[in-house]
One Martini backbone bead per residue (centre of mass of N, CA, C, O) as a GRO file, in nm:
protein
  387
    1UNK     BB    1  -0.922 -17.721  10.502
    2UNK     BB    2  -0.929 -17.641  10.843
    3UNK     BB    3  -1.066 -17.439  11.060
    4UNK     BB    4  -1.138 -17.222  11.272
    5UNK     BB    5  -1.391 -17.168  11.563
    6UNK     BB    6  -1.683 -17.010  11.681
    7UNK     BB    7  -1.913 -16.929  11.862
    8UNK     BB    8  -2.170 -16.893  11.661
    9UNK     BB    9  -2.075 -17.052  11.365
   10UNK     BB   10  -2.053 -17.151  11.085
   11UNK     BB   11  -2.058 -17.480  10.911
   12UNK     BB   12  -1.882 -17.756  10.736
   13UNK     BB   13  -2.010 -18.097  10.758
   14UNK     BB   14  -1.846 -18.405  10.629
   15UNK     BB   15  -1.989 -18.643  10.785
   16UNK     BB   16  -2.294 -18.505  10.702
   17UNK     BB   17  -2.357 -18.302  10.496
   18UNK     BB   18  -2.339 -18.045  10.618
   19UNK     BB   19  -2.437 -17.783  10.823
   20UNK     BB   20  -2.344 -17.568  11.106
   21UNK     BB   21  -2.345 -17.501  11.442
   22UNK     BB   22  -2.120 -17.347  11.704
   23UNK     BB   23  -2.111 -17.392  12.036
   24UNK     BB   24  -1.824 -17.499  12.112
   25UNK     BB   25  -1.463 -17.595  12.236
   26UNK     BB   26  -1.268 -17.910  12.302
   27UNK     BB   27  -0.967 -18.003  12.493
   28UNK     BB   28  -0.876 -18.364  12.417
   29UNK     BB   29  -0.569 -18.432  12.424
   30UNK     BB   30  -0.507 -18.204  12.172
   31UNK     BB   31  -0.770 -18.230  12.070
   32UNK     BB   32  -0.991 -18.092  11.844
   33UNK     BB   33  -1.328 -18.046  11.943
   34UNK     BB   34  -1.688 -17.979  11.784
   35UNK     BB   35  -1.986 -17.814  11.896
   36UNK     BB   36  -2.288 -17.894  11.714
   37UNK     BB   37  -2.568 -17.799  11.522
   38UNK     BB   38  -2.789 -18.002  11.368
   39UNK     BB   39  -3.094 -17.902  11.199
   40UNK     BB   40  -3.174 -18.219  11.073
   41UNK     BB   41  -3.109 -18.348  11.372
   42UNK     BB   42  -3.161 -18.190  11.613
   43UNK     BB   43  -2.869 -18.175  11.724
   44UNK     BB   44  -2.561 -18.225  11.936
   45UNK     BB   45  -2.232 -18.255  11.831
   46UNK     BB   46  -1.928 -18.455  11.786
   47UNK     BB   47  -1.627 -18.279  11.603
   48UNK     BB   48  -1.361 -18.255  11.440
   49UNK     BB   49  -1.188 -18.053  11.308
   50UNK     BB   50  -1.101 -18.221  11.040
   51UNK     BB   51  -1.474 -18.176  10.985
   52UNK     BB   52  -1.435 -17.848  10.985
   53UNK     BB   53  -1.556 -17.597  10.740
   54UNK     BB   54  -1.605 -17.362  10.554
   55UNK     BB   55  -1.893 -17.245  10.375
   56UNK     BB   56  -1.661 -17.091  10.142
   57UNK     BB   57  -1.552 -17.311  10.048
   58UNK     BB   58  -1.595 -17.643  10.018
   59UNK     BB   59  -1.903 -17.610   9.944
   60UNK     BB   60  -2.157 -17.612   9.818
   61UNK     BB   61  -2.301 -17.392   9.522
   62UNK     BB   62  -2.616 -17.442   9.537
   63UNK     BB   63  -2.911 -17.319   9.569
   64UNK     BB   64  -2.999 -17.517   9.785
   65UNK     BB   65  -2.759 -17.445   9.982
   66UNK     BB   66  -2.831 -17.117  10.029
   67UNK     BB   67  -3.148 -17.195  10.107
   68UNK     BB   68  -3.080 -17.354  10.345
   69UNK     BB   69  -2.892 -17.169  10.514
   70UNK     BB   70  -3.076 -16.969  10.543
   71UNK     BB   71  -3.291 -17.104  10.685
   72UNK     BB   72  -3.133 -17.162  10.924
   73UNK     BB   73  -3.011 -16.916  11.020
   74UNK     BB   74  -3.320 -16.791  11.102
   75UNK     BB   75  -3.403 -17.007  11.302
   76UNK     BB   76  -3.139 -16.957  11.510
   77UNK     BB   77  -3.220 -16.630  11.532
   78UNK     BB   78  -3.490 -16.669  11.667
   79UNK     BB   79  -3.392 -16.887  11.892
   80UNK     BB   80  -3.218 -16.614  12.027
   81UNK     BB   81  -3.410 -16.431  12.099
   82UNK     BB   82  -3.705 -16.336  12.325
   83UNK     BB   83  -3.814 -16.582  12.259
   84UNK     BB   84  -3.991 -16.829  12.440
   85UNK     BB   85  -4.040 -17.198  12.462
   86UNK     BB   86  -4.096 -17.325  12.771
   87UNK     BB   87  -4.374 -17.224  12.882
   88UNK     BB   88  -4.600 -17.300  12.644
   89UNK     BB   89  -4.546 -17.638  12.745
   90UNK     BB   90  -4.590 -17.634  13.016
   91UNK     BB   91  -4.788 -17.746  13.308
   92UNK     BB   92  -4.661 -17.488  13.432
   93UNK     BB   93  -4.710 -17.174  13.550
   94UNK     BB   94  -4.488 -16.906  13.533
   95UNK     BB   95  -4.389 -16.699  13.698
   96UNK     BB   96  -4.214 -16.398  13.669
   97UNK     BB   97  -3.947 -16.456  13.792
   98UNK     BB   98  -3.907 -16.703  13.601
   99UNK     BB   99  -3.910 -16.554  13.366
  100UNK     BB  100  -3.675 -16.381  13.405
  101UNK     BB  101  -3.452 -16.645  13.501
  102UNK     BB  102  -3.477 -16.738  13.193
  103UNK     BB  103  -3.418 -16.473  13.012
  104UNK     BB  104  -3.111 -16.420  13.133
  105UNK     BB  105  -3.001 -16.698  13.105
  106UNK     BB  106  -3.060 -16.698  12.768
  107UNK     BB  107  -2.931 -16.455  12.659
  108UNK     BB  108  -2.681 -16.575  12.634
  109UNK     BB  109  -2.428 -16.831  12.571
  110UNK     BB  110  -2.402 -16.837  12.866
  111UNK     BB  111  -2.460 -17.116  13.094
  112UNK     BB  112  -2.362 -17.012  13.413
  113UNK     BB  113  -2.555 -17.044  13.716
  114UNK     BB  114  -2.671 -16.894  14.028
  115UNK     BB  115  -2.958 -17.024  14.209
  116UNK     BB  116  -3.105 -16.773  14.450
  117UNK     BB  117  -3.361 -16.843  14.585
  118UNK     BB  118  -3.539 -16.870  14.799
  119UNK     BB  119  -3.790 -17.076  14.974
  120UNK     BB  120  -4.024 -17.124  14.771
  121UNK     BB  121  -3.962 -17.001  14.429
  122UNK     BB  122  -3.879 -17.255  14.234
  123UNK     BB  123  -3.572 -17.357  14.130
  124UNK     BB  124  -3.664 -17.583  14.001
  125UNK     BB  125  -3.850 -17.442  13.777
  126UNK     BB  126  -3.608 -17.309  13.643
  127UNK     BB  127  -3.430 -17.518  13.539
  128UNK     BB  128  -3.628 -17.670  13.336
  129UNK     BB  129  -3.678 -17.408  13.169
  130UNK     BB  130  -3.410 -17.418  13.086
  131UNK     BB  131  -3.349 -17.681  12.981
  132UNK     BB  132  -3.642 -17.672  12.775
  133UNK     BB  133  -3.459 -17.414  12.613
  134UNK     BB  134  -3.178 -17.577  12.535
  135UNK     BB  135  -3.352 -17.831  12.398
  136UNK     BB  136  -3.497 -17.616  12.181
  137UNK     BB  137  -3.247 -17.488  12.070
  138UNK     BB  138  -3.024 -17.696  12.034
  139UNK     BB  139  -2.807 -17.721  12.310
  140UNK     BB  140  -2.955 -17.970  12.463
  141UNK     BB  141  -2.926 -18.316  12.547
  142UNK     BB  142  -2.721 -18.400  12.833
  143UNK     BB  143  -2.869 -18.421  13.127
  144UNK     BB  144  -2.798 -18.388  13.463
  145UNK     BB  145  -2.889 -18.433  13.818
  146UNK     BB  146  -2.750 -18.318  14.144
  147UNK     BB  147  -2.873 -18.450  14.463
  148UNK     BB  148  -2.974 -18.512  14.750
  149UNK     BB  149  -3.102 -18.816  14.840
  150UNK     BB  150  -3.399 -18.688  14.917
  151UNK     BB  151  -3.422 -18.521  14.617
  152UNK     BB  152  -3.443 -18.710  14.388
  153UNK     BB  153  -3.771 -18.826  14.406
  154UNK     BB  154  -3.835 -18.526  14.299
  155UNK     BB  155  -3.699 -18.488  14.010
  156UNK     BB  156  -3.825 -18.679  13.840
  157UNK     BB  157  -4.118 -18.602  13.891
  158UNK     BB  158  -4.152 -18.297  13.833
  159UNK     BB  159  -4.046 -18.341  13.510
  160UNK     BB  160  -4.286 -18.515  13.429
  161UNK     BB  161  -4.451 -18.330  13.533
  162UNK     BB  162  -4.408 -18.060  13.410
  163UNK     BB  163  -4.243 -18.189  13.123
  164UNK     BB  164  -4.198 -18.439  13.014
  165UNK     BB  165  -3.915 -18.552  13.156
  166UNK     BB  166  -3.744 -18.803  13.149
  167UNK     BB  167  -3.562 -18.963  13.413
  168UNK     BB  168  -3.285 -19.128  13.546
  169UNK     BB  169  -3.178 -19.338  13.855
  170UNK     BB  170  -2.899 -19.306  13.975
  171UNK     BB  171  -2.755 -19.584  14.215
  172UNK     BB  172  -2.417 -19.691  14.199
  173UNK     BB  173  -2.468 -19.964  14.382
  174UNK     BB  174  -2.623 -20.091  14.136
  175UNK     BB  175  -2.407 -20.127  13.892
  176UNK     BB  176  -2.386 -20.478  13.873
  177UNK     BB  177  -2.651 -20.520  13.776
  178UNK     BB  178  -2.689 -20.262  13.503
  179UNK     BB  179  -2.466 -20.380  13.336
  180UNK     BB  180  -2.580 -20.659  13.212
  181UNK     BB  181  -2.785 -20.418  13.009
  182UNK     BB  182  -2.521 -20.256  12.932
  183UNK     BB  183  -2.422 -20.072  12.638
  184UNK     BB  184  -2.225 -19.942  12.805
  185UNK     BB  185  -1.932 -19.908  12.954
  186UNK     BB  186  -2.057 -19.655  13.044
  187UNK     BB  187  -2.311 -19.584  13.253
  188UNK     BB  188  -2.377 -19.277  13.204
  189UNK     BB  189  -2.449 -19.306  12.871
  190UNK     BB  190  -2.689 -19.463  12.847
  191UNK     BB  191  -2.887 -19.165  12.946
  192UNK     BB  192  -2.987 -18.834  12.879
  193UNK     BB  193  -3.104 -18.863  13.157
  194UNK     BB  194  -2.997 -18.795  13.510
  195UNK     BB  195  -2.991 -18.866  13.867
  196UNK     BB  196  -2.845 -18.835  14.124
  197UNK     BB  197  -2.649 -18.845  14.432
  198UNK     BB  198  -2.426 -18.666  14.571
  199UNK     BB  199  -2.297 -18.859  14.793
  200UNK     BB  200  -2.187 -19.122  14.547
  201UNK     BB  201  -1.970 -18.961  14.365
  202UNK     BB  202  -1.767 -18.886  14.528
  203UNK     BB  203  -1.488 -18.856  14.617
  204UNK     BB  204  -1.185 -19.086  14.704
  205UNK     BB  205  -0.893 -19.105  14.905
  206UNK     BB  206  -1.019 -19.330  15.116
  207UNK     BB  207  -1.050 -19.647  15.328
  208UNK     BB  208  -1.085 -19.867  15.551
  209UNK     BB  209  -0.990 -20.145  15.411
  210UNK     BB  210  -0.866 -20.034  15.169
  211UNK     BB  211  -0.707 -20.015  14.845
  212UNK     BB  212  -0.586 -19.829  14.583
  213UNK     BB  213  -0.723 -19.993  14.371
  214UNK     BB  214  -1.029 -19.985  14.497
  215UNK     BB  215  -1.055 -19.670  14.475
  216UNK     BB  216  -0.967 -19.606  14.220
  217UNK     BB  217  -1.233 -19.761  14.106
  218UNK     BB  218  -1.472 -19.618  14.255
  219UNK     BB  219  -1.360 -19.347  14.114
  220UNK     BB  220  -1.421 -19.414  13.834
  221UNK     BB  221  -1.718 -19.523  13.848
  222UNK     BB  222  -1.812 -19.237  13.941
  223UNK     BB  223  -1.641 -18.987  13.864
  224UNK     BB  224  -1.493 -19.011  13.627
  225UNK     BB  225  -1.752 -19.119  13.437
  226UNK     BB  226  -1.939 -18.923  13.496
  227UNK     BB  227  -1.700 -18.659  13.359
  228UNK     BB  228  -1.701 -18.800  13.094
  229UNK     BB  229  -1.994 -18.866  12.969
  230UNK     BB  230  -2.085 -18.564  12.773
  231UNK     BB  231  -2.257 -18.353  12.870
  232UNK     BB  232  -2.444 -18.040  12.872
  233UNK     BB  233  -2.560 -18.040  13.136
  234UNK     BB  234  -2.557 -17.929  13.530
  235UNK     BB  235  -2.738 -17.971  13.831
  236UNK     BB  236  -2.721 -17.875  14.106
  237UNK     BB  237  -2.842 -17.907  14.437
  238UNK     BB  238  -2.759 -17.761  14.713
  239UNK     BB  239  -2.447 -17.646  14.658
  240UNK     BB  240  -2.337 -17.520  14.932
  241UNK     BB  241  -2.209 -17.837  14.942
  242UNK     BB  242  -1.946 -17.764  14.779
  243UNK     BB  243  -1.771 -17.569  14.944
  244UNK     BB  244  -1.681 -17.626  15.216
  245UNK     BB  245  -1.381 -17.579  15.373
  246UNK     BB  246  -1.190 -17.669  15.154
  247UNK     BB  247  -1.034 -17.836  14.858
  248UNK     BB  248  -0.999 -18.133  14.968
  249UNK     BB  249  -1.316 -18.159  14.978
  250UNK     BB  250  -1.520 -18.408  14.841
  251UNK     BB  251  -1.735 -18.199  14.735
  252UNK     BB  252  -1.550 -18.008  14.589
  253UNK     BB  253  -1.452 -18.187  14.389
  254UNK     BB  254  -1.727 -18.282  14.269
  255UNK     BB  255  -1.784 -17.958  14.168
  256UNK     BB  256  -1.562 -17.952  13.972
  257UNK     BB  257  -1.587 -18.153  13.807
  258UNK     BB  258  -1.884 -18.080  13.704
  259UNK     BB  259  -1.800 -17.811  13.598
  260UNK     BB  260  -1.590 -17.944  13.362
  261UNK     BB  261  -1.823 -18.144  13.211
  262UNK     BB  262  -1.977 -17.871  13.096
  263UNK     BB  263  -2.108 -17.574  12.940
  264UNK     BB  264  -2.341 -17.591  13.128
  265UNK     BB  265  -2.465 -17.422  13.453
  266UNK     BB  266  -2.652 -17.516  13.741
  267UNK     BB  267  -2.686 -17.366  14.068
  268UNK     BB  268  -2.896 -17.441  14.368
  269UNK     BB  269  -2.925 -17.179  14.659
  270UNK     BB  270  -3.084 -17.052  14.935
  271UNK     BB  271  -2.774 -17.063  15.041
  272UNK     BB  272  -2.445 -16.949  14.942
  273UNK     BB  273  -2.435 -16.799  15.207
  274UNK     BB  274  -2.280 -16.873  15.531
  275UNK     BB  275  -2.025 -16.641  15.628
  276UNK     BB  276  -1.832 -16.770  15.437
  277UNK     BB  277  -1.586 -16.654  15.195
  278UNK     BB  278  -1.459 -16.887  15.111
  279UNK     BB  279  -1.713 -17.118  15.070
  280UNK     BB  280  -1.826 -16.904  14.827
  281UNK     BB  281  -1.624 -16.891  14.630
  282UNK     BB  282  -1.596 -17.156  14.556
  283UNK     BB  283  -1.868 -17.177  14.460
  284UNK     BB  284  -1.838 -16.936  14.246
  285UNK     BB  285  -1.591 -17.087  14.065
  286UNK     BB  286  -1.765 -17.289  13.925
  287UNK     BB  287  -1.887 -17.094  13.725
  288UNK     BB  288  -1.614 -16.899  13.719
  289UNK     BB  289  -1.281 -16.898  13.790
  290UNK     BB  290  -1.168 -16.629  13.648
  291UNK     BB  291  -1.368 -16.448  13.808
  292UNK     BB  292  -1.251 -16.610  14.099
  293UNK     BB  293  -0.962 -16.675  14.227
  294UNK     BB  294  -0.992 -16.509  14.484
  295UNK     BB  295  -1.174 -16.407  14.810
  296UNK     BB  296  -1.087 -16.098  14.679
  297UNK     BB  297  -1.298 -16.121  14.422
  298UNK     BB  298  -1.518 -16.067  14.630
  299UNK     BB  299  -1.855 -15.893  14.525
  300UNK     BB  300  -2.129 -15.755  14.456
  301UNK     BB  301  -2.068 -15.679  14.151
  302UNK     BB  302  -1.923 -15.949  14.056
  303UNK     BB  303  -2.159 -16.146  14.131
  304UNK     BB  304  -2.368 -16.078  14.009
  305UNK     BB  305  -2.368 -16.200  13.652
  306UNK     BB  306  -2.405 -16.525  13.797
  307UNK     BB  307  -2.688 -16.401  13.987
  308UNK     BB  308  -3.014 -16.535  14.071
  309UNK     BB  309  -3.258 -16.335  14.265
  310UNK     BB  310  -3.517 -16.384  14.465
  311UNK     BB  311  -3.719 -16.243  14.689
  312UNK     BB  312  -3.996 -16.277  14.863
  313UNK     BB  313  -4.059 -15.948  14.887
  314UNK     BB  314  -4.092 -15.967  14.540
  315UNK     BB  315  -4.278 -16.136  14.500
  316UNK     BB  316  -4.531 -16.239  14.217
  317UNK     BB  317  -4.798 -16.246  14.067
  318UNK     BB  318  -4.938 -16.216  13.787
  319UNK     BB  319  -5.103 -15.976  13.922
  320UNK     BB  320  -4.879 -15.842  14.117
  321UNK     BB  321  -4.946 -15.973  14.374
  322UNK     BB  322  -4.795 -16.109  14.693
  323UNK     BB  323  -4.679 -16.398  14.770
  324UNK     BB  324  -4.607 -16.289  15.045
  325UNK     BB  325  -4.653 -16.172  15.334
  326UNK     BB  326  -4.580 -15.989  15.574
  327UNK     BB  327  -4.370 -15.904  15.818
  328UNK     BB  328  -4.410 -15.885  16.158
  329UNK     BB  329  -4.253 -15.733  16.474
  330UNK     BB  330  -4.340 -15.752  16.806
  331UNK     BB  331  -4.397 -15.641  17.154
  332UNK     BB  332  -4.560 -15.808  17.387
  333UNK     BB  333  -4.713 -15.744  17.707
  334UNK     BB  334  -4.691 -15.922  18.001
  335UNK     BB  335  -4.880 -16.084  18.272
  336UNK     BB  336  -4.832 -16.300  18.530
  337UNK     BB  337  -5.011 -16.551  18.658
  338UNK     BB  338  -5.084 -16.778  18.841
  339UNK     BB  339  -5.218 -16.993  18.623
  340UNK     BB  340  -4.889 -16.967  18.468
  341UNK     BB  341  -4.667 -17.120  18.574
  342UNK     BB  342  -4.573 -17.328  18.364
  343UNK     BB  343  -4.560 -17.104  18.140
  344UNK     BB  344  -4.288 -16.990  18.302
  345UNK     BB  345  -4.113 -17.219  18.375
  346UNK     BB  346  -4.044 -17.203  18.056
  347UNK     BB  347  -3.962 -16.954  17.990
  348UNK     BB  348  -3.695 -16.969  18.195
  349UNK     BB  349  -3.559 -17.221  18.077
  350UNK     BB  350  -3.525 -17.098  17.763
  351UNK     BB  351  -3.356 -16.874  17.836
  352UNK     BB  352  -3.131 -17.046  17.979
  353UNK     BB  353  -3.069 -17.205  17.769
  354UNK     BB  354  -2.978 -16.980  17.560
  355UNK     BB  355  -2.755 -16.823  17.764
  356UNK     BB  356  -2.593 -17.083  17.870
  357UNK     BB  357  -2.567 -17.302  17.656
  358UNK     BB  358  -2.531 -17.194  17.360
  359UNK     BB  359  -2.377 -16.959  17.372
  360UNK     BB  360  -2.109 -17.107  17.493
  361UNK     BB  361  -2.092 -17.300  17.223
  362UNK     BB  362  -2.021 -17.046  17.053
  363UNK     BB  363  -1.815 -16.934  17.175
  364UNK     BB  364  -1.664 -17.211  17.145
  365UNK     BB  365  -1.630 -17.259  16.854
  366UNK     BB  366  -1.824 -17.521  16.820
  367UNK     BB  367  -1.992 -17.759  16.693
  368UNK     BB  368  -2.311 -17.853  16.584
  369UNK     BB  369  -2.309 -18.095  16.755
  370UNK     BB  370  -2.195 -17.978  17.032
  371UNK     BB  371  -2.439 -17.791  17.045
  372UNK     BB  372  -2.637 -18.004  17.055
  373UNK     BB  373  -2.572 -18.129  17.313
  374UNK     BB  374  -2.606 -17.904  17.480
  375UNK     BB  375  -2.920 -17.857  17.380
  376UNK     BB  376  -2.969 -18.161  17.524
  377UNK     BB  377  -2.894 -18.077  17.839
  378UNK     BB  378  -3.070 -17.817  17.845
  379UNK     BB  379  -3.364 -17.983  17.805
  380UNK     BB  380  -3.311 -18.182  18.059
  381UNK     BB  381  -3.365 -17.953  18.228
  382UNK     BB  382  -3.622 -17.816  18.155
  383UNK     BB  383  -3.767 -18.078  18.202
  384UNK     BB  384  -3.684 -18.113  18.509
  385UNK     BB  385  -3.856 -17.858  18.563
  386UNK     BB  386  -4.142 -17.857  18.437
  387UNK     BB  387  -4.225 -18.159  18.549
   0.00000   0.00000   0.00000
């Protein structure tokens, strides 16, 4: 008879005839089944609840195998400690904050986290660091990697650089090409380590001269098949371009699939809140629905335990030392003189630009198009005055 199980509790696995570890419980379509890590493969799979018992019931009684389990519980409990093991073989040395949100991210089993450090603070870096101690703790085998269509091969190159960690780029235009050698009829499933362009994926409502058959096919071939194809961990970059304007708008859309599609994420982005909190909610929903319900439920102490963020001014090197000098603002008065005719003739250009063109269009709460518009239009009149 099969039992119920919760994340961390021991079973036996009667498909594999071990122990296993159980990582988290998944119901798809009424079945529920249940991801654990064999020891002995060390790998992460998925066995259906009628094949796992407790360890205590119809498991073999041999002295051998209760040093087995003794001895596995042991290892699982090792790796489960303060020690990190991804520092140790990168072959970057990681800063002190990326050890610290290291060492936060994986202090629980809950690993879905928004990276907020400023610009420059390495979150490529931490998110690898993440990836490569929970694929060495044996909880991550098939990780995602979704960013911007600019910074997929800075992704691919990085991990191989710094962890040694193959990705493959996929580009879904190419799909009908790849079929042809892909023995999975998903082809997201084809290898376990994928980084992709971030709107390459997103879901389509329509487009003008396609049939609902071809648009529907479009989004099974990316996005359905993508959320279906049993993550362990995802990755955005960028992840701020998810929050939207809107529920409807198709990069949130594909936010939600990814947030549903893995047990472990993490969002990327140096900039998560951009002054509107209704599209920072969005964002941080993606984290964790329960604790987000609707955008008053955002403060900054609900928020804390979700998010990682080292400011440039609080960051130091292994020495201690920091790792930005400050900034400092000062007015310093001058005098123009007769030489700085065309120097006096630009400030007073850009100054008249700045008050009376972008500011007007920011007034008009117009987009940021309209206002580089106007922005072009008072460049050419300052240029017509300066030249």
């Amino acid at each position: 008879m099969s039992g119920s199980f919760t994340a961390g509790e021991w079973a036996w696995s009667l498909e594999h005839q071990q122990g296993c570890k159980v990582v988290d419980t998944q119901d798809l379509w009424g079945d529920v089944l249940y991801r654990v890590w064999v020891p002995a493969k060390d790998a992460i799979v998925r066995v259906r609840a009628t094949q796992l018992l407790p360890p205590t019931e119809t498991a073999p009684r041999t002295s051998a195998w209760l040093a087995y389990l003794t001895a596995a519980a042991r290892v699982a409990d090792a790796l489960t400690q303060d020690v990190l093991l991804s520092p140790i073989e990168a072959s970057v040395i990681p800063l002190p904050h990326q050890i610290r949100a290291l060492s936060r991210s994986v202090s629980n089993d809950r690993v879905r986290y928004l990276l907020a450090d400023e610009v420059g603070l390495g979150k490529t870096i931490e998110a690898g660091l993440i990836m490569r101690e929970l694929k060495l703790r044996g909880m991550v085998r098939r990780t995602l990697v979704v960013a911007p269509k600019g910074l997929v091969t800075q992704w691919v190159a990085e991990m191989r650089t710094h962890f040694n960690e193959e990705f493959r780029l996929f580009i879904p235009s190419d799909f009908s090409a790849f079929r042809r050698i892909a023995r999975e009829d998903n082809v997201w499933q084809t290898y376990d380590q994928v980084v992709c362009p971030m709107d390459s994926v997103k879901p389509l409502d329509g487009r003008r001269g396609w049939s609902r058959e071809r648009v529907a096919e479009y989004n099974r071939d990316r996005f359905g098949d993508l959320t279906s194809a049993g993550w362990d961990l995802i990755i955005v970059d960028e992840a701020h371009r998810l929050g939207g304007s809107t529920e409807q708008v198709a990069r949130f859309k594909l936010g939600r699939g990814l947030a549903e599609a893995a047990p472990y994420l993490l969002l990327l982005s140096a900039t998560p809140h951009q002054g509107k909190t209704d599209a920072f909610h969005r964002l941080v929903s993606l984290v964790d629905e329960d604790a987000f319900p609707d955008p008053g439920s955002i403060s900054r102490e609900r928020v804390q335990p979700f998010v990682i963020r080292t400011e440039k001014r609080r960051a130091i090197d292994a020495e201690g030392q920091p790792l930005f000098k400050p900034r400092s603002t000062r007015l310093v008065p001058i005098a123009w003189e007769e030489r700085h005719g065309q120097q006096r003739a630009l400030y007073e250009a850009v100054t008249e630009y700045v008050r009376e063109g972008y500011n007007q269009a920011m007034r008009e709460k117009k987009s940021a198009s309209s206002a580089e518009s106007v922005g072009e239009l008072g460049l050419r009149k300052l240029a017509e005055r300066v030249i």
